[in-house]
Every structure is written in C-alpha cells, then in structure tokens.
DRENZANU-253854 format. One record per residue (C-alpha): residue number from 0; chain; residue in three letters; x, y, z. Coordinates in Angstrom, 2 decimals, decimal comma. Layout:
N
  num  cadena  residuo        u        v        w
  NUM       A      ALA        X        Y        Z
...
END
This chain:
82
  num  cadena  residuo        u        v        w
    0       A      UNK     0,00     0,00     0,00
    1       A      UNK     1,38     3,23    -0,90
    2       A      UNK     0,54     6,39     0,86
    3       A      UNK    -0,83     9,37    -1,92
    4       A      UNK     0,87    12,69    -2,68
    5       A      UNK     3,77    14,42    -0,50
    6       A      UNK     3,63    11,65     1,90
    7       A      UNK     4,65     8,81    -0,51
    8       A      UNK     8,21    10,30    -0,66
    9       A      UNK    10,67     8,52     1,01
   10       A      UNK    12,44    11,95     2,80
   11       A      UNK     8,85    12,36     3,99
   12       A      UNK     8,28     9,13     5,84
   13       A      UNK    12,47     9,33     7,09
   14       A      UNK    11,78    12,20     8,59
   15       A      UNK     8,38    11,01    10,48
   16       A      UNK    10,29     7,99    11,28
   17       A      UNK    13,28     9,82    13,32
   18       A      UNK    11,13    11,90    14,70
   19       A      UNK     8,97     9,81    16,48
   20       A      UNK    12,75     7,73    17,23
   21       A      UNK    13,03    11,36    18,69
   22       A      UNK    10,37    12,10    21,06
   23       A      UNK    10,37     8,36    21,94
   24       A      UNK    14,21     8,69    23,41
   25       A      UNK    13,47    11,95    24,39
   26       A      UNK    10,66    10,91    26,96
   27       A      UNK    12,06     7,41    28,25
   28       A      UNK    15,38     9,91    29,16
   29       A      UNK    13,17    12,29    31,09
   30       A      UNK    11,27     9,81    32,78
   31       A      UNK    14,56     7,74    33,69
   32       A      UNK    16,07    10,95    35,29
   33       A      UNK    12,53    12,18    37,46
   34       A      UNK    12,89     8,26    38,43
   35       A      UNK    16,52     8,62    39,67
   36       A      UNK    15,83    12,26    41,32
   37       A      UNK    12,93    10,44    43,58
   38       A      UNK    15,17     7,54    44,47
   39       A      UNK    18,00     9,78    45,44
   40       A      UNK    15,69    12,20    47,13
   41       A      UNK    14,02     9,54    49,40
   42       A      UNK    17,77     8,29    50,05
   43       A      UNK    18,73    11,37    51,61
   44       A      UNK    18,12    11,81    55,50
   45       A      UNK    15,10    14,15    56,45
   46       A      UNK    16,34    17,69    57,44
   47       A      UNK    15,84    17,97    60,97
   48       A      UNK    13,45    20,46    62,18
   49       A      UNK    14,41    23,14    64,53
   50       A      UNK    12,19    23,93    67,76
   51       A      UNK    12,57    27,53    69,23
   52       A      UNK    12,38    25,39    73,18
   53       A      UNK    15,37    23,35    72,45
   54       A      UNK    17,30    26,18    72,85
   55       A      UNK    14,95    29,52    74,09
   56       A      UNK    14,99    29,50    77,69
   57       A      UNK    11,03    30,52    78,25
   58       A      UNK     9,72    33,34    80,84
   59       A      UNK     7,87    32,61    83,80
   60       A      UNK     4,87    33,83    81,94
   61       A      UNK     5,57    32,03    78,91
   62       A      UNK     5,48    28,88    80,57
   63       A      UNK     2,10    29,81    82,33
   64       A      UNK     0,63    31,06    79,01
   65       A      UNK     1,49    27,73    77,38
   66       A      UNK     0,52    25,17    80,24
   67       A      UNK    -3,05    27,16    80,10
   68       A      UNK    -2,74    26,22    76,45
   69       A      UNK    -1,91    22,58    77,17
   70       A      UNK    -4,68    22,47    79,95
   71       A      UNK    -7,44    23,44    77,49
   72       A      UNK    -6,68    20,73    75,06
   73       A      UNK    -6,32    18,19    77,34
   74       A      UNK    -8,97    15,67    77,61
   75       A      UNK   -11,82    16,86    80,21
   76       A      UNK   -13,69    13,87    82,33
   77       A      UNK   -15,76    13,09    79,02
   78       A      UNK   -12,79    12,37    77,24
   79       A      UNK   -13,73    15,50    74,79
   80       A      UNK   -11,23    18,43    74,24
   81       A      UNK   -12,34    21,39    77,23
END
C-alpha cells in the first residue's frame, strides 16, 4: 500500500520515522532521570526540624501562658477536648 501525494516520498516518511525515534528517546530519558531524582531524594536523611524550646529558655509567663494552652486541650472527664 502506498501512501498518496507528499507523503509517498521517502524523505517524507524518514523524517516522520526519526522523529517519532526522537520524542520516543526523548521521553524514556526524562522519565529515567525524574525516576533517579525520587530515588536519590528519598535516600537522603530528612532535614531535621528546629524547635525555638530546644534552645529559648522561656519566661515565667511564657510557661504559664502555654501550660493554660496545654490544659485546654487536654482531655476533660468526658474524654472531649475542654
């Protein structure tokens, strides 16, 4: 079966074949690198987080203000958040 018109000549149908070759090599290369990016990412150690108390000495009032904090999300006697 031959194709009609422009599309019967062989530079034509060359240069449909390379480039689908092309974007074929093109995407299994991209895809191959986001791969190896995710495996080397999940590798890597998790950053550790910093906490201003590990090091910030609190006030007096500080400490109050956040242990009324704490008390109010603690569970009451219904087991509910007060």
């Amino acid at each position: 079966m031959t194709l009609p018109g422009q599309f019967s000549d062989p530079r034509v149908l060359t240069l449909f074949g390379l480039l689908a070759v092309s974007v074929t090599v093109t995407v299994w290369v991209a895809l191959g690198l986001r791969a190896r990016t995710r495996r080397e990412r999940a590798a890597a150690p998790l950053e550790r987080v910093w906490h201003p108390q590990e090091s910030v000495a609190l006030t007096p009032a500080e400490e109050r203000a956040f242990g009324q904090v704490v008390s109010r999300l603690s569970p009451g006697p219904a087991g509910r958040l007060g």
